[in-house]
N, C-alpha and C positions, 0 to 999 in steps of 0.2 A: 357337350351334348348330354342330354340326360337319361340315356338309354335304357338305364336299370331303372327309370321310376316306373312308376304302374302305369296302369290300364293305357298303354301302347296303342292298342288295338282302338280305341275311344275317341285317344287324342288324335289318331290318324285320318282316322270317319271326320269329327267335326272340321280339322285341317285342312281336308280335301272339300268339303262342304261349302266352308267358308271360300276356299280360293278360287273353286268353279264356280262361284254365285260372284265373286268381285272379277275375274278374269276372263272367265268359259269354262269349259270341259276343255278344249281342243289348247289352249293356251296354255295349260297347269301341266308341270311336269311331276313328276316322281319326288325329286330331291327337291322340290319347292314346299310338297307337302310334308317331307318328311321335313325341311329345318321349320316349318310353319306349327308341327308338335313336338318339336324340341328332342327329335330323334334322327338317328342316321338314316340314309337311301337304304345301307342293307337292313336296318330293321323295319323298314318297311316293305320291303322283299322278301322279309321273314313272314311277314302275317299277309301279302297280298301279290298275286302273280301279277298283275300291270295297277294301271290308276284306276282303272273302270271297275274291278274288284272290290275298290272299295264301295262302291255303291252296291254290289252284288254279295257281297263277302255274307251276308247272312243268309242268303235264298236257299242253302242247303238246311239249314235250322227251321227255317220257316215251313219248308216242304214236309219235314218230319214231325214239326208238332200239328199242321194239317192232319200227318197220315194216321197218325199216333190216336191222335183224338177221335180222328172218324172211325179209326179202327175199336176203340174204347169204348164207342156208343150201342148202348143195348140192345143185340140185335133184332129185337121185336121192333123195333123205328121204324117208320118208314123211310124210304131213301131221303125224301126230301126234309123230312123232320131232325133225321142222323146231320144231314147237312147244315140244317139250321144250326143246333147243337156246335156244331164243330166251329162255325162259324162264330159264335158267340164267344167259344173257348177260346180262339185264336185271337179275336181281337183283344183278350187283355194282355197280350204279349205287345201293344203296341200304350200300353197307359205309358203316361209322362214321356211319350218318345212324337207329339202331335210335331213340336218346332223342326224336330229331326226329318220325321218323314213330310213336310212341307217344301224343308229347301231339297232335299232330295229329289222330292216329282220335279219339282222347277228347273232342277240343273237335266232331269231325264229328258223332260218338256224340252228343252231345247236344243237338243240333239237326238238329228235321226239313227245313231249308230247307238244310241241307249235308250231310244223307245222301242228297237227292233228287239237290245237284249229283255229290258222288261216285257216284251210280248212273247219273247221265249220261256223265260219263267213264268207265267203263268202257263203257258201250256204246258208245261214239265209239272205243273203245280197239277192241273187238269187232269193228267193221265195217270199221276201218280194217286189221286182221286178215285178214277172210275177204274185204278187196278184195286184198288182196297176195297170200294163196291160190288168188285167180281170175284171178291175173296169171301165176303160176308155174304156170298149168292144171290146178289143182284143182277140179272138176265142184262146184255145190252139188246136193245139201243138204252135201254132205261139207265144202266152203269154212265155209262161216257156222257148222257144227255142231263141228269142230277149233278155230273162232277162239270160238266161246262158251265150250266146255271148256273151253281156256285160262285164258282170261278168269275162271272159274269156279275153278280150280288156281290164278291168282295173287291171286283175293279169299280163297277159303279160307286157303291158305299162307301171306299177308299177314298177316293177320287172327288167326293163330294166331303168329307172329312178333314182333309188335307187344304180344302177349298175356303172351309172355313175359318172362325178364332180360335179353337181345343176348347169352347167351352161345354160341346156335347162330345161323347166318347165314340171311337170307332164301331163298340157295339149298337149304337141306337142309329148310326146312319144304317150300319149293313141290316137292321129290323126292318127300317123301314124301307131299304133296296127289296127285301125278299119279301114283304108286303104286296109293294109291287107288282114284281115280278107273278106272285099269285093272284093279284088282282089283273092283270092282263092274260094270262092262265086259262082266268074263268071266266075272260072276254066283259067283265067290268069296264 
């Protein structure tokens, strides 16, 4: 087994990717994925508390370059503008990763025990939002009601990106989600 080569972490994501799209989710074990990237059950125990983690394993990273960035926007913004902003930032954290996040919705899509975790993470994504909004002193209902939008703007936008070939980028679906959503807004 090749324990010591690199990017462990990489081979395990695509491993597990691959054998819930040819098997299931509910069928894959642990030590299927781990001899499937040419590593041991405990180095996959090393970088992941069960199998479902690997699909989650980045969602703490993801929440922080959200926060990070919204927190980073000028505070003269207006909430929804800051958000545009961050929104824009965040999706080139997903360039060259379209095929990755494609099978991944697919294997979520098909089970309800990881479309419940993905609806958890985004609300985790959400409040960790409209707590940064209420840090740069944005009043609620308007904090939690800009960081839901959002939130709403990078599921839709996501969801129709992943839908597609990767030949448009995650930032021009989520323009045209929060297009949108400002165009229903202003009763367009």
């Amino acid at each position: 087994m090749g324990r010591w080569e690199p990017n462990s972490r990489g081979r395990l994501e695509q491993a597990a990717l691959d054998l819930y799209s040819e098997h299931g989710f509910e069928q894959t074990t642990a030590a299927q994925i781990a001899k499937r990237a040419g590593l041991t059950e405990r180095t996959f125990f090393r970088h992941y508390a069960d199998k479902r983690e690997v699909l989650f394993g980045g969602a703490h990273q993801l929440e922080e370059a959200f926060v990070e960035t919204l927190a980073a926007t000028p505070e003269t913004a207006a909430p929804i503008d800051a958000m545009a902003s961050t929104l824009e930032t965040v999706a080139a954290f997903f360039l060259e990763r379209h095929e990755f996040a494609r099978q991944r919705a697919a294997v979520i899509s098909a089970n309800a025990e990881l479309r419940e975790r993905e609806l958890i993470k985004l609300a985790s994504l959400s409040a960790a939002l409209a707590a940064t909004f209420r840090q740069r002193g944005v009043k609620d209902p308007a904090a939690s009601l800009t960081a839901e939008a959002g939130m709403a703007v990078f599921k839709i936008g996501f969801e129709r990106w992943v839908g597609e070939n990767g030949e448009r980028t995650l930032a021009e679906f989520l323009r045209e989600s929060l297009d949108e959503l400002k165009g229903v807004a202003a009763g367009e």
